[in-house]
TITORPA-239631 format. One record per residue (C-alpha): residue number from 1; residue in one letter; y negated, z, x. Coordinates in nm, 3 decimals. Each point is the difference from the previous one (the first is absolute). Layout:
N
- NUM; A; Y; Z; X
...
//
This chain:
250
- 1; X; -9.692; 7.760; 7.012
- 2; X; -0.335; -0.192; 0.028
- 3; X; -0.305; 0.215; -0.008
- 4; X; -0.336; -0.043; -0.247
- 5; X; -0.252; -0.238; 0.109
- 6; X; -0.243; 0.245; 0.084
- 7; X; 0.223; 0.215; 0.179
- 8; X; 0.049; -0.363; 0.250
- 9; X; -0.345; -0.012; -0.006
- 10; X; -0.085; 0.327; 0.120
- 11; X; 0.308; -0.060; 0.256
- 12; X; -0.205; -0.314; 0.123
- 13; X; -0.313; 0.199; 0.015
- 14; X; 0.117; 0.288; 0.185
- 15; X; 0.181; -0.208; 0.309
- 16; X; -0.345; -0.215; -0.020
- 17; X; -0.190; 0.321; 0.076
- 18; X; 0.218; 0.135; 0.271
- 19; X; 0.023; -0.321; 0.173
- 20; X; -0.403; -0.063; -0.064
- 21; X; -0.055; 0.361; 0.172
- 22; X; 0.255; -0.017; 0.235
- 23; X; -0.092; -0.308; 0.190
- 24; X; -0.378; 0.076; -0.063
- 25; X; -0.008; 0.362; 0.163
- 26; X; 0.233; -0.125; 0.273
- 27; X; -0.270; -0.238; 0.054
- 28; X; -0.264; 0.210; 0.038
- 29; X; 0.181; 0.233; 0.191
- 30; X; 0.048; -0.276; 0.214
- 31; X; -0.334; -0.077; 0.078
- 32; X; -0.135; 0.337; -0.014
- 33; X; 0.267; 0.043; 0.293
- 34; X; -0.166; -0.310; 0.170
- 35; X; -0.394; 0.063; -0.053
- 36; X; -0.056; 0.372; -0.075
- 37; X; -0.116; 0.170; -0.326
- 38; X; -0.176; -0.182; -0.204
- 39; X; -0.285; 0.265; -0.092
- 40; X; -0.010; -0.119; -0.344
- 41; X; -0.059; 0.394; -0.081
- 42; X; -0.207; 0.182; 0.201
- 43; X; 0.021; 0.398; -0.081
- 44; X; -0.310; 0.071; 0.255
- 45; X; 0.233; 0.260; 0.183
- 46; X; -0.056; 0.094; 0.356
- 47; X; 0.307; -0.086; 0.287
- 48; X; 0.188; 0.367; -0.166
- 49; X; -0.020; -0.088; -0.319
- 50; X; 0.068; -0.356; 0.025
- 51; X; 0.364; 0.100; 0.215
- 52; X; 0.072; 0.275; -0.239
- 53; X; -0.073; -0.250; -0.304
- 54; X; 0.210; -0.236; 0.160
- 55; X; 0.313; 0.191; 0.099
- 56; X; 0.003; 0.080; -0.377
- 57; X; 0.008; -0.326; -0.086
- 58; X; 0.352; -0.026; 0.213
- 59; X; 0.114; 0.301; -0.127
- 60; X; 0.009; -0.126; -0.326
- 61; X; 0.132; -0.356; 0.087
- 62; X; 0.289; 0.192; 0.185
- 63; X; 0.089; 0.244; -0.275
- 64; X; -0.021; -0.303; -0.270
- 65; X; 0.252; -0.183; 0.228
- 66; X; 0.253; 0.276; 0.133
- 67; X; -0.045; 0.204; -0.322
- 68; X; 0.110; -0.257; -0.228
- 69; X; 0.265; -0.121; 0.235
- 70; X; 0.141; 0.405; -0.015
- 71; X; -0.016; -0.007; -0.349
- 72; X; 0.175; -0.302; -0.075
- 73; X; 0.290; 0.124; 0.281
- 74; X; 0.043; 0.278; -0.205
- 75; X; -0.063; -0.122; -0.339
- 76; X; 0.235; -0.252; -0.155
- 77; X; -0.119; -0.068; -0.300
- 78; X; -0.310; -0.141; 0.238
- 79; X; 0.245; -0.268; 0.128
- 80; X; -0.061; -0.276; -0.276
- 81; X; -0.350; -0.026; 0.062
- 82; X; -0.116; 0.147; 0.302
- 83; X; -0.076; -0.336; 0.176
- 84; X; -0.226; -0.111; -0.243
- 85; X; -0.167; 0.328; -0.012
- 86; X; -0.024; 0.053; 0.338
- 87; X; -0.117; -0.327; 0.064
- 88; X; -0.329; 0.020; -0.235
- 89; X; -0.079; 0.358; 0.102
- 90; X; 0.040; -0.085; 0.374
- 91; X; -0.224; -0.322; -0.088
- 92; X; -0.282; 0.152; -0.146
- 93; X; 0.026; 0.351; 0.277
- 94; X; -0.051; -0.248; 0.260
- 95; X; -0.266; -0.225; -0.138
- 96; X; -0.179; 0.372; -0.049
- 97; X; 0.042; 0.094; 0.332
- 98; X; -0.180; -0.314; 0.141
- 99; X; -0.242; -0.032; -0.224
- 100; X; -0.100; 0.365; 0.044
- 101; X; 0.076; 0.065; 0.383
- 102; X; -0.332; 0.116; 0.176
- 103; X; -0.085; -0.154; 0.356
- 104; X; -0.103; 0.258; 0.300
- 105; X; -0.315; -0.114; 0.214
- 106; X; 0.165; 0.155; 0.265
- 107; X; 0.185; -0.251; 0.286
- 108; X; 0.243; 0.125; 0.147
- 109; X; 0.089; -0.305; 0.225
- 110; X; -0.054; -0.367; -0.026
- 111; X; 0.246; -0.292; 0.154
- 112; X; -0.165; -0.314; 0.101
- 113; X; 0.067; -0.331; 0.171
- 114; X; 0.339; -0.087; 0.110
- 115; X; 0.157; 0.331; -0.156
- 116; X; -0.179; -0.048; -0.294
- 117; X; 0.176; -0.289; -0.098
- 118; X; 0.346; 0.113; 0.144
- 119; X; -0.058; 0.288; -0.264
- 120; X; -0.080; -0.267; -0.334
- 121; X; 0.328; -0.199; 0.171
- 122; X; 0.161; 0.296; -0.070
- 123; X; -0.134; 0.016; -0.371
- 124; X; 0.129; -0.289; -0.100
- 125; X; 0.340; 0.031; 0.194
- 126; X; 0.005; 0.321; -0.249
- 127; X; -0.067; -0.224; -0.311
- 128; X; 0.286; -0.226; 0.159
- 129; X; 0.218; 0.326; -0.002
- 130; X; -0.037; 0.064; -0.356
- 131; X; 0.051; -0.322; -0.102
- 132; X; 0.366; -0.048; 0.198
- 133; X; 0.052; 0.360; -0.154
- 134; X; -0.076; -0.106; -0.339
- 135; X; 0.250; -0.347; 0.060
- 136; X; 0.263; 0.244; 0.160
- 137; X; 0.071; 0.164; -0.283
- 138; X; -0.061; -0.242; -0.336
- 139; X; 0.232; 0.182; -0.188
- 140; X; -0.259; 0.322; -0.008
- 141; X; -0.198; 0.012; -0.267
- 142; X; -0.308; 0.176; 0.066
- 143; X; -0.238; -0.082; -0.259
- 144; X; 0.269; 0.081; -0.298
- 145; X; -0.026; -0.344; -0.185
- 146; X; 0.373; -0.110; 0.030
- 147; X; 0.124; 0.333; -0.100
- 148; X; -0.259; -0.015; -0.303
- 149; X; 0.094; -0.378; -0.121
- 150; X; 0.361; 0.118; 0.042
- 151; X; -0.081; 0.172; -0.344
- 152; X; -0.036; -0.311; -0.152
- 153; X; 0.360; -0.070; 0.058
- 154; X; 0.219; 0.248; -0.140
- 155; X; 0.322; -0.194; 0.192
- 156; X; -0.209; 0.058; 0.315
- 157; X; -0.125; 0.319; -0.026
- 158; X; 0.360; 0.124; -0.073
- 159; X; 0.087; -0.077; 0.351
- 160; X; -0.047; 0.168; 0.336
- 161; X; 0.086; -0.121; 0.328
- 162; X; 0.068; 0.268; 0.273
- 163; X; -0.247; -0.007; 0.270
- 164; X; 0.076; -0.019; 0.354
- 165; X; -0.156; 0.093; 0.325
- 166; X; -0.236; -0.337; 0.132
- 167; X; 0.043; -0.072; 0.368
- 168; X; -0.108; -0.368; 0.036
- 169; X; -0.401; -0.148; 0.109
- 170; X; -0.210; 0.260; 0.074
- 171; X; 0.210; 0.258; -0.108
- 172; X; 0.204; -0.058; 0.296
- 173; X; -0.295; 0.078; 0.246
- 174; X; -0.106; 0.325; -0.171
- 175; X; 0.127; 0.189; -0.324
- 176; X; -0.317; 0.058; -0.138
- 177; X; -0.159; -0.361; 0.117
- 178; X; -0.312; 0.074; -0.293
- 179; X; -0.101; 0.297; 0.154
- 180; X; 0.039; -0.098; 0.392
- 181; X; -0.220; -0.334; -0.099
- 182; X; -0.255; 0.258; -0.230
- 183; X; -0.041; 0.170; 0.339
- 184; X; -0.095; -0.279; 0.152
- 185; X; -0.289; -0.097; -0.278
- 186; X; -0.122; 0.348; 0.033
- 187; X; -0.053; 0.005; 0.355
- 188; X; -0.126; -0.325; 0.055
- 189; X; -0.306; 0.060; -0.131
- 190; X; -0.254; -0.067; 0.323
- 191; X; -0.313; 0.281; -0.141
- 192; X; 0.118; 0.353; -0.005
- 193; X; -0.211; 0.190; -0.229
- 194; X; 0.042; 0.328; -0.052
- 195; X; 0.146; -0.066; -0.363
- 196; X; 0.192; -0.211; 0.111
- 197; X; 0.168; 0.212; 0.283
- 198; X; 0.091; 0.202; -0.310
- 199; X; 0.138; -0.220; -0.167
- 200; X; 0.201; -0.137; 0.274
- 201; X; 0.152; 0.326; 0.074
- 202; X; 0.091; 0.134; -0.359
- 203; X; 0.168; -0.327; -0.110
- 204; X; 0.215; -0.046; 0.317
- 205; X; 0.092; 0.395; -0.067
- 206; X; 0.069; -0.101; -0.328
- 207; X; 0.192; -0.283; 0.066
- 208; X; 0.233; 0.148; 0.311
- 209; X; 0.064; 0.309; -0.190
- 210; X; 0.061; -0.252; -0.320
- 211; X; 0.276; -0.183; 0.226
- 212; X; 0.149; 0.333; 0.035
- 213; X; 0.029; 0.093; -0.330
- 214; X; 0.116; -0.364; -0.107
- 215; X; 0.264; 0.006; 0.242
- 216; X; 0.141; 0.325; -0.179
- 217; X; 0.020; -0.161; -0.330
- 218; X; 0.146; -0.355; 0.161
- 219; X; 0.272; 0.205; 0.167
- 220; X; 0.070; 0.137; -0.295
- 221; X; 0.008; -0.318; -0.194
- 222; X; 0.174; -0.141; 0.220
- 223; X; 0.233; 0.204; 0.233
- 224; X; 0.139; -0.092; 0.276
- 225; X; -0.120; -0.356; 0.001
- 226; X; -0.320; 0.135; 0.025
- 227; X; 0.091; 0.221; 0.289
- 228; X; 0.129; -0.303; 0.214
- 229; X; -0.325; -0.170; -0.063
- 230; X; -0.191; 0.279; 0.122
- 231; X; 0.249; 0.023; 0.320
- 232; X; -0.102; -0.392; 0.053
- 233; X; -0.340; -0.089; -0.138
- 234; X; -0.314; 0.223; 0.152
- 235; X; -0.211; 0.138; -0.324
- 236; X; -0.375; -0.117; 0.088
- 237; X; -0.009; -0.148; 0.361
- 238; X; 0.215; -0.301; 0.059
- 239; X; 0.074; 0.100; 0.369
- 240; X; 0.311; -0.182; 0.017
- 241; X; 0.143; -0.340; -0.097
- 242; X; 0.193; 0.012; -0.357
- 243; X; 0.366; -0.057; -0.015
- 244; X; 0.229; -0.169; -0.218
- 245; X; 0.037; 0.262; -0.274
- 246; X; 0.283; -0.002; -0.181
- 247; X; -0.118; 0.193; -0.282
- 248; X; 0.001; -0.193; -0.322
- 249; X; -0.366; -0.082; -0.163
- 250; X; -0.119; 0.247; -0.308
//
């Protein structure tokens, strides 16, 4: 079955947009990571209102993310297009949150000289992280594209392949390599503000208690093969040496 022309073309333009604001926002993400808010809106609020403004901001960024990732657990007709969903709402939620996170005055503590730089090493061994992550597991779609083209085939999108538990590159170190190496580019970050204190604490809360409730959902997903790699691969801190798994690759 081949689909109307304009229902390609609005196929095309959808996996544009969620790859456009996917790579952009991770972008500036990135960089707001690396230099500090941007102050390209300033809300004239004093150090209170500038930390309650600001933990707002990541309580909606973390209720966009784990909300919609609820949903679509327990919401199946969700399935078919929750990538590509998620994708452009995460896009644009993040994008918002940088462009409208307010800076503190207030210094908390500043690094300088030689531990200075060991801290921007650490940055970029971060940004190193995510990249091996990202390699380590090609067969992840994040942004929703391939999933979305697969419409275009109606052979492919008839088939499913069953998805199996990865254990190779840096999945072999850690089992949630994206957010040990997202640790890393939060807290490498050499001029504690006050906002920024904030915002290191409520995203590493959100992210450990996110491993938690990710490792639920894998187990059950994936059973006991998901159990073994727990008994043999640490979750966030790579405080051992990986082994040879023999678990097959998802």
């Amino acid at each position: 079955m081949h689909l109307p022309p304009l229902m390609n073309l609005a196929i095309y333009a959808v996996a544009g947009l969620s790859l456009i604001l996917g790579f952009v926002s991770l972008i500036i993400f990135g960089v707001f990571l690396y230099t500090g808010s941007f102050s390209m809106v300033s809300l004239s609020l004093d150090t209170t209102g500038v930390l309650i403004f600001d933990a707002c901001l990541c309580l909606v960024f973390v209720l966009q993310h784990t909300g919609m990732i609820r949903i679509h657990a327990k919401n199946r007709i969700l399935q078919k297009n929750f990538k590509i969903v998620f994708s452009i709402a995460s896009g644009i939620v993040l994008s918002l949150f940088v462009i409208l996170w307010q800076e503190s005055s207030f210094l908390i503590a500043s690094a300088d000289g030689f531990l200075r730089g060991l801290m921007r090493t650490v940055f970029f061994l971060g940004i190193a992280g995510q990249i091996w992550t990202t390699v380590s597991s090609m067969s992840v779609d994040p942004f929703g594209v391939q999933e979305l083209m697969m419409r275009l085939d109606s052979n492919k999108s008839s088939t499913s392949t069953a998805k199996l538990v990865t254990t190779t590159g840096a999945y072999g170190w850690v089992r949630h390599p994206a957010y040990s190496t997202m640790l890393m580019l939060i807290w490498s970050y050499p001029d504690l503000t006050a906002d920024r204190l904030l915002f290191n604490v409520l995203f590493t809360s959100w992210i450990i208690i996110g491993a938690i409730l990710e490792e639920r959902d894998l187990v059950g997903v994936f059973g006991e093969d998901y159990r073994v790699y727990q008994r043999t691969v640490p979750m966030l801190i790579p405080y051992r040496k990986p082994r040879r798994a023999k678990i097959q690759d998802r």
